[in-house]
N, C-alpha and C positions, 0 to 999 in steps of 0.2 A: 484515643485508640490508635492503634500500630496494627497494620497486617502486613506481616510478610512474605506470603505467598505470591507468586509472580504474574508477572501481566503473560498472558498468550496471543505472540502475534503469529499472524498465518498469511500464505501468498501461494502463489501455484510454482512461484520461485523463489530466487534473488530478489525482486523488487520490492516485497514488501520492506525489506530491509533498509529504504530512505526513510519509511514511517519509523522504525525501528531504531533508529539513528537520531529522528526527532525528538523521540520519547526519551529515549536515552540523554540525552541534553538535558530538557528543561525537568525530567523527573531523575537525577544521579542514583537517590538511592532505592529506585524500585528495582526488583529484580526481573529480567524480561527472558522469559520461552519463548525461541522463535520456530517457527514449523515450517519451512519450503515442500511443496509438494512437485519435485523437479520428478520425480518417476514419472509425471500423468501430465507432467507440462507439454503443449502449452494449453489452457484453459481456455482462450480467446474464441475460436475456430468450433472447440465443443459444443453440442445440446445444453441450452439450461437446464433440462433437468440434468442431465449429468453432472455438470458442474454443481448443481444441489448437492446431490448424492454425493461429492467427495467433499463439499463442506461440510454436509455433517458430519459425516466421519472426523474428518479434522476437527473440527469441535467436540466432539464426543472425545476423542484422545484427550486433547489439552484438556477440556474439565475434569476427566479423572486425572489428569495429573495436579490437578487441584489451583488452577490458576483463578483470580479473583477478578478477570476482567477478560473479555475478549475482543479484539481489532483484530478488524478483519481487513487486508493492509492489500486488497486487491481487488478491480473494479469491477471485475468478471462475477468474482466471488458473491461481492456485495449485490450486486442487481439480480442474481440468481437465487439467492437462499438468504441474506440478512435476515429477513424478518422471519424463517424458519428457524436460524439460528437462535436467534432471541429467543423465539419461542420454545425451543426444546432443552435450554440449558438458564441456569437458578443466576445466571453473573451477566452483570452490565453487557451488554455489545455495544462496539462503535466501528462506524463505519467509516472511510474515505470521500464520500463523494459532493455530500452536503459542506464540508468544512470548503472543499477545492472552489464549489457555487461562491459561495460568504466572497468567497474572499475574490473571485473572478467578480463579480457582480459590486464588491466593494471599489477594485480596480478600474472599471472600463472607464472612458471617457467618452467614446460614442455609443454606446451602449451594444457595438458589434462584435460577441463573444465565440471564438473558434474552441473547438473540440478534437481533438484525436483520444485513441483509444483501441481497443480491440474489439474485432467484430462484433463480440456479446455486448459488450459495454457499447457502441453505440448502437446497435439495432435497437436497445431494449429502450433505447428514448432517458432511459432514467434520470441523466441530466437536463432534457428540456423539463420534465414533471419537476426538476429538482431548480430548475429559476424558476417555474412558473410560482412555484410556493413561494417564493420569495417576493412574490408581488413587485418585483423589478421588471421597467420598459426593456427588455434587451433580447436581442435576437439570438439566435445559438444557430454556428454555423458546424457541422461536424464531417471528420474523416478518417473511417476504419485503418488504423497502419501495422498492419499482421504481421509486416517480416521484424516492426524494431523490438519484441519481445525476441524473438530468438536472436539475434545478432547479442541483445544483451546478456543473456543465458553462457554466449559463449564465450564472452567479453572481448567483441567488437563494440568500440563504440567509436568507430574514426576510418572506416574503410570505405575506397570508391563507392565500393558496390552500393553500402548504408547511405553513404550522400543523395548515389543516383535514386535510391528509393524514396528519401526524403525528400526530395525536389519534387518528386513523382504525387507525394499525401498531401505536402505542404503548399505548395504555389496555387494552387487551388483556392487554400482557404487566404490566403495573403493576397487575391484577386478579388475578394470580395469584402476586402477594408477591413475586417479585423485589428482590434485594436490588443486585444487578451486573448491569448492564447493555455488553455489546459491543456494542464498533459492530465489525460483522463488516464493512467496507469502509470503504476508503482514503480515501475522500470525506466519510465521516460526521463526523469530528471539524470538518469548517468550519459542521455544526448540531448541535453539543456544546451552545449557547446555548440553540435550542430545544428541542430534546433534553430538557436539563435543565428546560425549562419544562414540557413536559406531563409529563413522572415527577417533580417534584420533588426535594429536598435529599437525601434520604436514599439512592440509587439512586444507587450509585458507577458512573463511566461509563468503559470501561477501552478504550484508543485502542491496540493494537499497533503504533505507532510509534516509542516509544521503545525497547520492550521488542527491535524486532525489530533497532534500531542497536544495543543493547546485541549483539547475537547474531550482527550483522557484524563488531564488533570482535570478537568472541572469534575467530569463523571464520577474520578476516586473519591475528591474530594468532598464532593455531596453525599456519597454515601458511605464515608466515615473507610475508606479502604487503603486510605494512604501510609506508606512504610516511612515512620517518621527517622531522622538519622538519631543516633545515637549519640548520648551526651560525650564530647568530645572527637566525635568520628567525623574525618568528613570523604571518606573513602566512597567509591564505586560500587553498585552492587552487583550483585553476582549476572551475569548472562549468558545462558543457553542455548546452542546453537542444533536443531536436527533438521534432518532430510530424508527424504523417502528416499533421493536418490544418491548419486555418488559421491561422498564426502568429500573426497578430495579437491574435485570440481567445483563444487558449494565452496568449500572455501576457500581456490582459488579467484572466482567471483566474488566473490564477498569481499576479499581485499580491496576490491574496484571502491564499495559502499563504506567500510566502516576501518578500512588499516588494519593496526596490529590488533585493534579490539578483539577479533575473529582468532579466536584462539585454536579447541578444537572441535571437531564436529560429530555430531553422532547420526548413524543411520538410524532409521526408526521403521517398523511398519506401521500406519496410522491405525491397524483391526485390531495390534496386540499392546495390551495397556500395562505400561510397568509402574509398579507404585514408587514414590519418591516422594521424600519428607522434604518440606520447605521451614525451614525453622531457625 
């Protein structure tokens, strides 16, 4: 079996676009819909139920656009409505948040695991629940960092101002022995750089992007959804880029994430549904 309809990934921006880049790697020939919702960004700061409310939406779109899988490539997103997503659409969902665990908790050596994220993502605890299930000794240290979504948004990722902020989330948790460090959102890894400059060498920084394409191929592949290549092809498949908000912005950022991949971009409103053949 061959499906060739594409994967639908979604984020409240840019950032889902690292998960987007992972999947793209280890899966070439699936064809992926990406959906930034930069019109209502940022998501962090939001009500959960609000932030429900606009993943459905965004879920509802990409299923009528007929996609066979949905990643949900942002943390805010995920701890707010995954399991409603799930629930209200017929296609696999995967999320971020468990693969970033696996693999923080596969990492640690003291078993002293730090956290940053945005305000929704760590109020809502979802990564302690998400070690606890894991039946791992390890402690979880966490710290809301609200301004590095917008800086990323803008594509800052190397100004005073971002440093002083980072110093301001991070020394914190690099005070209390951390050995692993998450970047609990999709945006964090474009300041892995600085990151790494205010924790230093020793403070593994563990990015759920790849972990979470490893966990879409498995997902396709158990239920028979994979776009197999073509006898003799070993070409790229096709990739889709919208946004609620201003295209040109989108992908001028996006260059930051994926180069010339980022071809063109299309605005979208997530309430009105255009049909499109995948074939």
């Amino acid at each position: 079996m061959s499906d060739p309809r594409p994967i639908g990934i979604f984020d409240s921006g840019v950032g889902g676009l690292t998960v987007a880049r992972a999947v793209f790697d280890l899966l070439p020939n699936e064809p992926i819909l990406y959906l930034g919702d930069n019109a209502r960004f940022p998501y962090g700061p939001r009500p959960l139920e609000e932030i429900r409310t606009f993943a459905l939406e965004i879920a509802g779109y990409l299923t009528e656009r007929d996609v066979k899988m949905l990643v949900v490539a942002c943390n805010s997103i995920e701890v707010a409505a995954i399991a409603d997503v799930a629930d209200a659409h017929g296609v696999p969902v995967v999320g971020v948040i468990d693969p970033g665990v696996r693999a923080a908790v596969h990492a640690t050596r003291n078993h002293r695991i730090g956290l940053i994220g945005t305000e929704a993502t760590v109020a809502s605890g979802a990564y302690q629940r998400a070690i606890a299930q894991t039946g791992a000794d390890a402690r979880l240290f966490s710290a809301a960092c609200p301004v590095f979504v917008e800086h990323v948004e803008a594509g800052d990722t190397s100004s005073d101002e971002l440093l002083e902020a980072a110093r301001g989330y991070l020394v914190p948790l690099d005070e209390e022995g951390i050995d692993t460090l998450i970047l609990g959102c999709t945006h964090y890894p474009m300041l892995s750089g600085l990151i790494r400059m205010v924790m230093g060498e020793d403070v593994l920084l563990v990015s759920s992007a790849e972990e979470t394409a490893k966990d879409v191929y498995a997902t396709l592949r158990a239920s028979s959804l994979l776009q197999a290549a073509k006898d003799g092809e070993s070409g790229e498949a096709r990739l889709e880029f919208l946004t609620t908000g201003d295209p040109a912005q989108f992908r001028r950022v996006a260059h930051h994430f994926l180069g010339p991949v980022v071809g063109g971009v299309a605005p979208v409103d997530v309430r009105v549904v255009e049909g499109v053949s995948w074939s």
